[in-house]
Every structure is written in C-alpha cells, then in structure tokens.
C-alpha positions, 0 to 999 in steps of 0.5 A: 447503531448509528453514531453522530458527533457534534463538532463544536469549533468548525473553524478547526476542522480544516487544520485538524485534518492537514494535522492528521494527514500529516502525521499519516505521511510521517508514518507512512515514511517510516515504513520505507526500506523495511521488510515486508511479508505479502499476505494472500487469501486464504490468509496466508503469506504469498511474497517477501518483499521490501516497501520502496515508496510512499508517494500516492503520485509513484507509478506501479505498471502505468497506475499511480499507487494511490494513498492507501498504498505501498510500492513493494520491491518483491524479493521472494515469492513463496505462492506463485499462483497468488493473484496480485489485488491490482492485476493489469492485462499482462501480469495477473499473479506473482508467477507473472513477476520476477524477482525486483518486480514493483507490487502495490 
C-alpha cells in the first residue's frame, strides 16, 4: 500500500517540525533519573539500569549517543554474555562492563 498525503500550508511545515521535535526533547527529559530495564534478544530482560542523559551530543566510549538514544548508568547485569547494540573494539557484551558503566 502506498500512502500520500497533501499538505496544504507549506509555509507551516518549518514551525510544525521545530514544534514536534520540541515536545520529543521534553519527553525525552522526562525520562532522565528513572529506572530502566535492558532488553536482549531473545526478548528477554539482560541489565538494569538508570537513564543519565538525553543529549544526542553526550558521549558514550568515544560515539556521540546520537537522538534515538539514552545513556543508561548500568547498576545490575542480569545476562553477562548479552551483546551490547553499539559494541567498540574493547567492550562487545555486558560482561565486558561493570557496574556504573555508561550503555546507549
């Protein structure tokens, strides 16, 4: 299926977006300071942890975090083996990792 949609008022569209990304930041900051569980594959929960930051521009082992991302303060590893999603050449799983250690 495809899908197409008209927009009508293009002038907008520039202060729609800053609108949304906007309230995505505010959301995002809501999120800082609460408790958080890691999730593995197979779907299974792998570290707990705590959201410490939001900024796309944070550094997490030398990668800015990027937007889509959160830096976790990692308190309990529950699957050692689990293999982190942004793997360096030095820390590929959470055994890897000790307890304190950063994760986005």
């Amino acid at each position: 299926y495809f899908c197409t949609q008209a927009i009508s008022q293009t002038d907008n569209l520039p202060s729609q977006q800053a609108t949304l990304l906007s309230q995505r930041k505010q959301e995002k900051h809501q999120h800082i300071d609460k408790e958080c569980r890691l999730v593995g594959f197979p779907w299974r929960i792998v570290a707990h942890g705590v959201i410490v930051g939001v900024d796309p521009t944070d550094m997490c082992y030398s990668v800015a975090l990027g937007g889509d991302f959160y830096k976790v303060a990692i308190h309990d590893i529950v699957d050692g083996n689990a293999l982190l999603f942004r793997p360096d050449s030095n820390i590929k799983r959470l055994l890897d990792m000790s307890i304190g250690s950063f994760v986005a």
